[in-house]
N, C-alpha and C positions, 0 to 999 in steps of 0.2 A: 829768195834773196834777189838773185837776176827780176823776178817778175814785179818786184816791187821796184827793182830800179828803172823797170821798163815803163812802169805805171806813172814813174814820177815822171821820167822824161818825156812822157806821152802825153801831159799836161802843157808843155815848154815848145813839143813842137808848133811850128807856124802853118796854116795851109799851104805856103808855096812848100816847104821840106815833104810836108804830107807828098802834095803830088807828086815831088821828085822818087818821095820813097817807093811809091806804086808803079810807076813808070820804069823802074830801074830792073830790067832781067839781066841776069848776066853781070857782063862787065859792058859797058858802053863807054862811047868816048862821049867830050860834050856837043861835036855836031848832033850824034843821034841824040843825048837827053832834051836839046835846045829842042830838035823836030819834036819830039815826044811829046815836051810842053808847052809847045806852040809859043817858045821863046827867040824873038827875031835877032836879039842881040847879046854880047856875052855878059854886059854890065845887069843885067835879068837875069840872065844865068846864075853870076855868082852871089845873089841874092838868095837862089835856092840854094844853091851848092856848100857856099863856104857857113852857113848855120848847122847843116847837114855834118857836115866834116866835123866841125869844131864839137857837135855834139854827139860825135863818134855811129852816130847812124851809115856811114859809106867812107869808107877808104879811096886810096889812088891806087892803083897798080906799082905806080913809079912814085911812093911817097919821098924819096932824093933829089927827084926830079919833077916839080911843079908843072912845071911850064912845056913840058916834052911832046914832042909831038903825036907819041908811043903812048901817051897818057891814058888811061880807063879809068871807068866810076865803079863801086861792084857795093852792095850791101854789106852790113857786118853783121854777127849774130844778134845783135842791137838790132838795127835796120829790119833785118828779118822777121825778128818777134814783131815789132811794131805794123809791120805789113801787113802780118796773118791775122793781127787782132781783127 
């Protein structure tokens, strides 16, 4: 069940969420994701980011707090699967 949900959403991803998914150890904030993806500014950024999110691939740390300075990226069990494939 999970693996067919992963299969569908693994259709949906875009290349930019792809490289953010591979690039994401841990938890990072978005200065490290941006060096990671050789993205110079954050409006790039949230081109990978907020598709990513919305389609439950990575969480926030601080999901109350958007804009926080404390903020981290981290995989979800979602995110996970789709990496290992």
């Amino acid at each position: 069940m999970i693996r067919d949900a992963i299969l569908e959403s693994t259709h949906q991803v875009t290349h930019q969420v792809k490289q953010l998914i591979m690039a994401l150890e841990g938890e990072m904030n978005r200065e490290q994701l941006q060096l990671a993806l050789g993205l110079k500014d954050r409006s790039s950024f949230r081109l990978c980011y907020l598709p990513a999110l919305e389609a439950g691939l990575i969480e926030m740390s601080h999901p109350e707090k958007p804009s926080s300075p404390l903020q981290r990226y981290r995989l979800t069990e979602k995110g996970l699967h789709l990496k290992q494939q």
